[in-house]
N, C-alpha and C positions, 0 to 999 in steps of 0.2 A: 461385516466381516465375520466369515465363522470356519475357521480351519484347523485340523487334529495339528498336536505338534509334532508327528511323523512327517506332515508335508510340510510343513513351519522346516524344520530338521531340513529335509530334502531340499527346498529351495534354498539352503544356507549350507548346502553343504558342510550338514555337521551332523552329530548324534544329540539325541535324547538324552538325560541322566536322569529317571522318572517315568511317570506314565506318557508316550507318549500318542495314548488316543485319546488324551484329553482335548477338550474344543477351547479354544483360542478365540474371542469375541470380539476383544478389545487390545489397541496397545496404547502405553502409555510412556512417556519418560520423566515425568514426575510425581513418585510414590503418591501424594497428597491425592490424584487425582486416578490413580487405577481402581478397578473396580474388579466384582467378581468375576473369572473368565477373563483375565485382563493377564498380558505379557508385559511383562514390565523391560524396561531398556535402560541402561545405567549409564548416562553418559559422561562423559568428566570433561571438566571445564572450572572453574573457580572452586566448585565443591565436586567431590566425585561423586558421581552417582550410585558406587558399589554399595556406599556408607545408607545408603537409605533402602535398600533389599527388605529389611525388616519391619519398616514400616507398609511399603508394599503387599508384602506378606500380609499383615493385620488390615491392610483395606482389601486385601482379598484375590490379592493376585495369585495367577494358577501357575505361572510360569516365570523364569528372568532369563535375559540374555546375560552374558558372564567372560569379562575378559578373560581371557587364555592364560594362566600363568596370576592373577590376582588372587589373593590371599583369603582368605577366610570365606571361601567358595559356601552359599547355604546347603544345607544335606538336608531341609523340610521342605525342599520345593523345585519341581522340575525345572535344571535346570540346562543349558543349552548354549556350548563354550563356542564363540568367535574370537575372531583375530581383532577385531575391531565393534562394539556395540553400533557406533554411528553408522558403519558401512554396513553391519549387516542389516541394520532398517531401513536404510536404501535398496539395499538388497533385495531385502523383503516388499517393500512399496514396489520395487522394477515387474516382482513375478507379479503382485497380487493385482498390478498394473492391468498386465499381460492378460491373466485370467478375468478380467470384467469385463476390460477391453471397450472403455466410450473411447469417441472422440474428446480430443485433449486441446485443451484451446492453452495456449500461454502470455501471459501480459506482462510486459516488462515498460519501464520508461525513469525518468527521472521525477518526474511529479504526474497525477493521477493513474498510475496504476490499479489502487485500489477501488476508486469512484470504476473504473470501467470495466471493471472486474464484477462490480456489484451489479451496473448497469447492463456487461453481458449476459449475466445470469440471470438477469429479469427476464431481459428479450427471448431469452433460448427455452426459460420455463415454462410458459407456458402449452407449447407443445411435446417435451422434451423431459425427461426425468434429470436433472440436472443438479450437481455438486460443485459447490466452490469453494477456494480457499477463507477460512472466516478469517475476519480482524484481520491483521497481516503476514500472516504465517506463508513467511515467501522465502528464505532460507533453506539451507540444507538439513535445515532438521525440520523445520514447517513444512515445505513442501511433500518430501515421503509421508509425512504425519497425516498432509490434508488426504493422499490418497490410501493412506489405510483406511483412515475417516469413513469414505465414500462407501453407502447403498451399494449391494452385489447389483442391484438393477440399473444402477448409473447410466448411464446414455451419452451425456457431455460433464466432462469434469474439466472446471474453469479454476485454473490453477494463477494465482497472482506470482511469477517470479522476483525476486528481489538481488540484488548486488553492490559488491562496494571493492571490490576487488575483479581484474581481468580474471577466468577462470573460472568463474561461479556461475555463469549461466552456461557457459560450455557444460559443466559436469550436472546440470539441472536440465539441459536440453537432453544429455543422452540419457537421464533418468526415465524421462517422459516421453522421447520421441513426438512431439506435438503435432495435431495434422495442420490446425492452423497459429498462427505467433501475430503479436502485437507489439509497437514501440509505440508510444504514447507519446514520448517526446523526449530531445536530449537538453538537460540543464547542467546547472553544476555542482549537483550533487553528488558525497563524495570524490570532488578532486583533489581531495587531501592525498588519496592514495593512486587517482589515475593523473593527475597533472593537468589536463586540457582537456576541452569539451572534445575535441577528435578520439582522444583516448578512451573518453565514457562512451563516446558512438562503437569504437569499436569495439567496446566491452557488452554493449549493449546488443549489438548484433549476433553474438555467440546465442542469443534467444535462436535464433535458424540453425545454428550449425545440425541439428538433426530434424528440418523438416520435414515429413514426411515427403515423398518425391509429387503426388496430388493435391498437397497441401496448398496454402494460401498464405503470404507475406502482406500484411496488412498495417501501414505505418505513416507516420504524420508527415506529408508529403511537402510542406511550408520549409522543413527542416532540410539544407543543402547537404548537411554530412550526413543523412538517411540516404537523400535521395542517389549518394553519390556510390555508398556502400550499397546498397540495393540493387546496382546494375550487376554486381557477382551472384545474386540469388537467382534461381535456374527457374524455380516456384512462380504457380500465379503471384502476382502483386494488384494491390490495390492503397489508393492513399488518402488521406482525408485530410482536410484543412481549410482555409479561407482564400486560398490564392484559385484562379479559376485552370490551372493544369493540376488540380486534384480529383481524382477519381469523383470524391463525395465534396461537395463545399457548401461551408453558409450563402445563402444568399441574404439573410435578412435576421438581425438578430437583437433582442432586447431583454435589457437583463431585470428586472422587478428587484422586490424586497428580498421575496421568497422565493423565486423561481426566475428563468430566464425562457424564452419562448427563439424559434429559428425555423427558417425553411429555410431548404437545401436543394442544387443544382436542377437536380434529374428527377422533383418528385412535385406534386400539389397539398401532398402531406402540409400541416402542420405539426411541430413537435413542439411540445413543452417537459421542462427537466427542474424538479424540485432541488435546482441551487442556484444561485448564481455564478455568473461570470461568464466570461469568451471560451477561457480555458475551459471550463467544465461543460460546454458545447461545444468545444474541439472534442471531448473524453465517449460524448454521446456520439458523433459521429463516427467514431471510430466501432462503437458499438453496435450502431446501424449494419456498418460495413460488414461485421462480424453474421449480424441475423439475417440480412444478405445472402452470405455463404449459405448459409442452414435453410435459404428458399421461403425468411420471416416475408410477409406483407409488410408495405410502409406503415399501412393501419397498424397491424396488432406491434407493430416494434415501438410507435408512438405513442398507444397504449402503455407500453408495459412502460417504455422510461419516463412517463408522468407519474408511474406510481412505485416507480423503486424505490426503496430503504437505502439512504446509505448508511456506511460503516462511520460508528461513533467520530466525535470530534473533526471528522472534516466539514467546514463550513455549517455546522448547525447553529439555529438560533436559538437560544435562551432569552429567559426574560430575569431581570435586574432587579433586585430588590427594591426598588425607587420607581420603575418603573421601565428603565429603559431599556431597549432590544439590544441583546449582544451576539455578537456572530463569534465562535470558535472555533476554529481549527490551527489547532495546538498539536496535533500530531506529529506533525515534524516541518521544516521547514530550510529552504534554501531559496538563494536569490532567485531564482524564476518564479517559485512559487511566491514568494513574499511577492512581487512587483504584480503577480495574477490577485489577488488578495486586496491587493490595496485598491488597483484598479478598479475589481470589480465593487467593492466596496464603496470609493469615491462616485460612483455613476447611482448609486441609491439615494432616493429624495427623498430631504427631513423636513420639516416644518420649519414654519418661519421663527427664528432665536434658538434654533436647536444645535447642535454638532455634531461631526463627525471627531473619533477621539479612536487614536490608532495605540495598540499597547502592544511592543514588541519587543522578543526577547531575540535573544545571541541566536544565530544560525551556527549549527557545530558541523566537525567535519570537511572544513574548508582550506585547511592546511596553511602552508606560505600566504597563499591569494587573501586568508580571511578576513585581513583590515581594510583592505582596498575592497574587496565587496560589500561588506558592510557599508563603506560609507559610499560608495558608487548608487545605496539604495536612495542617499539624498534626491537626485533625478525626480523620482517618480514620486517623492511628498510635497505637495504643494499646501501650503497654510491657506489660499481659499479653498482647498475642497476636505481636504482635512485638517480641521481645526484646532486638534490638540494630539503633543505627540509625547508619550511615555515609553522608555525607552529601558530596555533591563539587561545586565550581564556585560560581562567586560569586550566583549567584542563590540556591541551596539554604544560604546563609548566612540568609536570610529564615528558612526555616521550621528552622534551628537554633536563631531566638535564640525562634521561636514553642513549640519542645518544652522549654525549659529549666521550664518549671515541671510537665513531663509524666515528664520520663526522666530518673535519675539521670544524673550527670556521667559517668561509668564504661561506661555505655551507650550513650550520644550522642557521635558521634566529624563529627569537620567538617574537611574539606581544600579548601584552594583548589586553582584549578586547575593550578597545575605543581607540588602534593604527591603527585599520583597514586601513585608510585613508594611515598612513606610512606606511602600508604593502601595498598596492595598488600601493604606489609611488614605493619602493623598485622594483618589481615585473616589474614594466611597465620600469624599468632603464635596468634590467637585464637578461628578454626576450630577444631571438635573433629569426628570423624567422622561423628555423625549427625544435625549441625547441619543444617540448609537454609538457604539462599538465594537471594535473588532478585537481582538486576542491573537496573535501569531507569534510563534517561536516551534525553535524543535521540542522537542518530546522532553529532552536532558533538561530541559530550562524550569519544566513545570507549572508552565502556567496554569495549569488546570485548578491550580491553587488557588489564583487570581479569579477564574472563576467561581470556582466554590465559594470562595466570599462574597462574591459580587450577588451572586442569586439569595 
């Protein structure tokens, strides 16, 4: 990014207070992290952002946005009054959009958005100058953020959207205008605030409300409330899944320790994708579908997602201080995603006398529904295939008292949430070296902790 603040000004329709043919390199909205040539943006939210100008100043910012009518306005540094800081970063992300002008790919779902987000951006880089949203910055303040981020020579900007509320990809869609959109899949995530999986569908589908009219509607076809809302999109469509009236489908799939391997309908390809599970080759084929559009070969698309990066903490392995393999993805979690996780998990071969040993924390965000989902998770644990279950946070009390007639007493282990420390102990007593395990909970729960001790 490199812009005078006269046209910073002009696309915000507002003035200068300073020089403004200074160059503009960087923006930031938090002081700690502005640098020199950097526009600082103050945003308010638990702490206000006005309050930390001065620090931005001293790491070298050239300029700040400035609420209209906020108090103690700085006189050492260009400054640049809106009605709104948030909105005019949006703002600003709309024009600086406009003027780079990739193709805008958007990924929205309930569980793997970010896996295929990573995994489109593999497929599309290599030919392709390509930007994507890092870590999860999929929010109304991530999102503009990723595309100020972006190379003036962008080409495809792989934007991860994110939501929790009806109305936030609505107002993400007309930021971006996207030419092609992704639904990954609907679960039940956040129906604290939407109520029913229909209502995240049709939260989720405001991802189109601004497709471009060339564009391409691209969505997990297995899912009946996609397929149903998808007859109002005017747009090509394409769908991927395992049912054989999807566009793209497994035909043949096998998940490993470290990788899971699949061929699909319409191809002699084989593909292999550095994670496991079903779910994270439903995430690939939707990615396909994606490199597809853009005219990739099955070759180089198969290429690239044998050797994509994912994004921290989904599904990675660690190794255990004792020796055993752990699988983490601590990121966040709700019931689709746990019941993907555990599956794909239980389908991994241990050695003979070894275990499978499940450690899972509270899914947040579940509202009303949360005790009944929680223990509805009883279903998909079975004590032959996972061995030993530790369970953390007051909601996974539910599907404790739901496995008491499933898993001896010896096996089934339950901690509130300030026993961590004793689950930690437990865990590091009862480890043998060629046990496995898994880690899952959301983000809030902090398992990462539980790992951190484990390694």
């Amino acid at each position: 990014m490199k812009m005078q603040l006269a046209e910073i000004a002009k696309a915000l329709n507002t003035t200068c207070e300073g020089d403004d043919q200074t160059i503009i390199t960087s923006v930031a909205f938090d002081s700690r992290k502005i640098t020199a040539g950097g526009l600082f943006v103050p945003l308010e939210g638990e702490r206000d952002g006005h309050d930390f100008v001065a620090g931005a100043i001293n790491n070298g910012a050239s300029a700040t946005l400035w609420k209209k009518g906020h108090p103690n306005k700085p006189d050492n540094i260009a400054v640049l009054e809106v009605d709104d800081p948030l909105s005019a970063m949006q703002s600003l992300a709309h024009y600086y959009l406009g003027k780079v002008n990739p193709t805008v790919i958007g990924i929205t779902g309930s569980n793997g958005k970010t896996t295929t987000k990573d995994m489109t951006a593999a497929v599309l880089s290599k030919r392709f100058n390509v930007h994507k949203t890092q870590a999860n910055y999929n929010n109304e303040i991530g999102v503009p953020m990723t595309i100020l981020e972006m190379k003036p020579n962008t080409e495809i900007l792989v934007l991860e959207m994110g939501m929790d509320h009806a109305g936030q990809l609505h107002r993400l869609s007309k930021l971006t205008h996207p030419d092609v959109t992704v639904i990954t899949m609907i679960g039940e995530a956040h129906i604290e605030f939407l109520g029913t999986r229909a209502h995240i569908a049709d939260a989720k589908m405001e991802i189109t409300d601004f497709l471009s009219e060339d564009g391409e509607f691209i969505y997990n076809g297995d899912e009946p409330l996609l397929r149903e809302r998808a007859k109002k999109v005017d747009q090509a469509k394409a769908t991927f899944g395992f049912e054989k009236n999807d566009t793209v489908y497994a035909t043949g799939f096998r998940s490993y320790k470290h990788h899971a391997t699949f061929t699909i309908n319409d191809s002699d390809q084989q593909f292999s994708i550095p994670m496991i599970g079903k779910h994270n080759v439903s995430n690939a084929m939707a990615a396909i579908c994606v490199g597809r559009h853009f005219g990739e070969s099955d070759e180089k698309i198969a290429s690239s997602l044998a050797n994509f990066t994912p994004t921290a903490n989904r599904m990675e392995w660690e190794k255990g201080d004792v020796g055993e393999d752990i699988m983490s993805d601590v990121y966040n979690s709700n019931p689709t995603a746990v019941r993907a996780v555990v599956s794909s998990f239980g389908q991994i071969e241990v050695p003979d006398g070894s275990r499978r040993i499940a450690v899972l924390g509270d899914m947040l965000e579940l509202g009303k529904q949360s005790a009944s989902l929680h223990a509805k998770l009883a279903d998909c644990l079975d004590p032959q295939v996972i061995n030993e279950v530790y369970l953390y946070g007051a909601e996974m009390k539910n599907l404790y008292d739901a496995l008491q007639d499933k898993y001896a007493p010896e096996h089934l282990h339950y901690y509130k949430q300030d026993q961590m420390q004793h689950m930690i102990d437990d865990l590091k007593n009862d480890i043998k070296p060629n046990d496995i395990v898994v880690l899952k909970g959301s983000r809030g729960m902090h398992l990462e902790k539980v790992l951190d001790r484990l390694r």
